[in-house]
C-alpha positions in Angstrom: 19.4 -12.5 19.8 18.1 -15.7 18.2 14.2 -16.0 18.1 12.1 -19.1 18.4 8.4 -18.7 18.4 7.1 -20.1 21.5 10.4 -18.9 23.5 10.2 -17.5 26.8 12.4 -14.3 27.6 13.2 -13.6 31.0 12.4 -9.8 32.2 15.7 -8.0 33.3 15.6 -6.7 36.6 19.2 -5.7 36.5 18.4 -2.3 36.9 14.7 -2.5 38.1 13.0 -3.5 41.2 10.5 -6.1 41.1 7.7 -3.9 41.7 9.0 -2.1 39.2 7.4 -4.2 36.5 4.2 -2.9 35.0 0.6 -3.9 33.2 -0.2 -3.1 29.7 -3.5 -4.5 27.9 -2.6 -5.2 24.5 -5.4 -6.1 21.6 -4.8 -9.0 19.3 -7.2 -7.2 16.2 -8.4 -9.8 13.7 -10.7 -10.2 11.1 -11.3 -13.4 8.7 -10.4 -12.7 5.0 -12.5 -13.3 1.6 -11.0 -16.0 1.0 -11.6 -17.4 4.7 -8.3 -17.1 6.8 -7.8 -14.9 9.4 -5.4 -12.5 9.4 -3.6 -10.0 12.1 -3.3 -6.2 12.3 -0.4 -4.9 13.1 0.8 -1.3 13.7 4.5 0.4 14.0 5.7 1.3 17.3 6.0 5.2 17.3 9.7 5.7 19.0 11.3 2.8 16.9 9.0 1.9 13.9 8.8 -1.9 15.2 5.5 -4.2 14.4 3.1 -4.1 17.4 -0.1 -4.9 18.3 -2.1 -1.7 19.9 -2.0 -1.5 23.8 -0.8 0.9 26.4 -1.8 1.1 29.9 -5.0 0.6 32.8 -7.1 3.8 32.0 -9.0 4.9 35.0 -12.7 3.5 35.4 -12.1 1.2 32.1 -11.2 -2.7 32.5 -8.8 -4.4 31.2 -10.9 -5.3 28.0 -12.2 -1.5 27.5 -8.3 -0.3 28.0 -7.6 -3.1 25.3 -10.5 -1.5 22.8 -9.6 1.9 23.7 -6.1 1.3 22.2 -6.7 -0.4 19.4 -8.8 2.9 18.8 -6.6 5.6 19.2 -3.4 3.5 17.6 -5.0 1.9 14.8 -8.7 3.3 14.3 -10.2 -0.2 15.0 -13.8 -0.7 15.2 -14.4 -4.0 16.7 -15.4 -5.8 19.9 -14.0 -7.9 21.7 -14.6 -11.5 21.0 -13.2 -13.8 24.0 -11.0 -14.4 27.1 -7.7 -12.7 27.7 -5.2 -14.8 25.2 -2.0 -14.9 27.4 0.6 -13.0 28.5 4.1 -11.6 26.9 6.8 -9.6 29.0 9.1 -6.9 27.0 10.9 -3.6 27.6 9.3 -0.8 27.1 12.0 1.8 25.9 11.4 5.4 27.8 12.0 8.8 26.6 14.9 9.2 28.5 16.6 6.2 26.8 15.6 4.2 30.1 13.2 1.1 29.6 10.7 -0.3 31.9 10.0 -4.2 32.4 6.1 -4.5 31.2 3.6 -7.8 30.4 1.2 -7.0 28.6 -2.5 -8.7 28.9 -3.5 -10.0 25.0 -7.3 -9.8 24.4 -9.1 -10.5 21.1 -11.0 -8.0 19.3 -12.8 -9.1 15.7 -12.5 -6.0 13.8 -15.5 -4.1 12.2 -14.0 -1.6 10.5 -11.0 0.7 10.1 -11.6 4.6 10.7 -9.6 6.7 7.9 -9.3 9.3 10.8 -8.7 8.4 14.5 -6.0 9.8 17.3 -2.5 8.4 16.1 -3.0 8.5 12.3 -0.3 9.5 10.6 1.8 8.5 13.4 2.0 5.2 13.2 1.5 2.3 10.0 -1.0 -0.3 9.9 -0.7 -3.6 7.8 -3.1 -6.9 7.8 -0.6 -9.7 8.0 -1.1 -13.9 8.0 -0.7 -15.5 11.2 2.2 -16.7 10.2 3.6 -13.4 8.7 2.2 -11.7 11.7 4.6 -13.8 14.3 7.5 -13.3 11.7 7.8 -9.3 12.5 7.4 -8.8 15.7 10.3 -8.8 18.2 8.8 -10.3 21.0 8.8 -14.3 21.5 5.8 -14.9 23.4 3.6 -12.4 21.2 4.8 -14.3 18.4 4.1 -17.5 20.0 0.3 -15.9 20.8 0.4 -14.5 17.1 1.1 -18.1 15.6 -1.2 -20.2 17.0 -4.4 -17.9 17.9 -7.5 -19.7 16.3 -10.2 -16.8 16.1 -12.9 -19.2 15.3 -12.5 -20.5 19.0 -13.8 -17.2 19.9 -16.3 -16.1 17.3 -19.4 -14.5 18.2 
């Protein structure tokens, strides 16, 4: 399949109901360069190796936003808060264990990273790499995230 940036996919619900379709908070980690541009961190899928940004699903008791932190915690050892609204939205299929996928959005919130732990949950499972904007929306598989990806301006948001 062809990608544009800014491309919409349509979910497959071939072999899914529609209530079959789940919620994932994604975070969008960011931090501004020395020389002043702001770049992305992304992180390898575990099953497949694929650039990602951190997320997973609603955690009990947490919002959306803390789910969003939490993530970014465990799969990249981000430090950060998060610095505005919810970005947007981008759909995908997320590939099961039992070779079975599952039709998921994910909610994309901004977090404007402190630091980077050496140790946190997934290390060693998973790569991390600060990436352009631009760079950023070139690996990742997903239109819509690459869309988000391309044309976030963190200096909208900072606080």
């Amino acid at each position: 399949m062809t990608r544009q940036v800014g491309k919409h996919v349509p979910i497959s619900l071939r072999e899914h109901h529609k209530s079959d379709v789940r919620t994932q908070f994604a975070a969008l980690c960011y931090r501004i360069s020395d020389d002043d541009k702001p770049e992305i961190l992304l992180v390898t899928s575990r099953g497949t190796g694929r650039w990602i940004i951190p997320k997973g699903w609603p955690m009990d008791g947490k919002t959306p936003i803390e789910s969003a932190l939490q993530e970014a915690w465990e799969e990249a050892g981000v430090k950060g808060k998060v610095s505005g609204p919810c970005l947007g939205l981008y759909s995908y299929h997320k590939e099961l264990n039992d070779e079975s996928d599952l039709p998921c959005v994910a909610m994309v919130y901004p977090i404007k990273v402190k630091s980077l732990a050496k140790k946190y949950p997934e290390v060693g499972q998973r790569s991390r790499k600060w990436l352009s904007l631009k760079k950023a929306a070139a690996r990742v598989d997903e239109p819509e995230l690459a869309h988000i990806l391309a044309t976030f301006n963190p200096r909208a948001w900072a606080n």
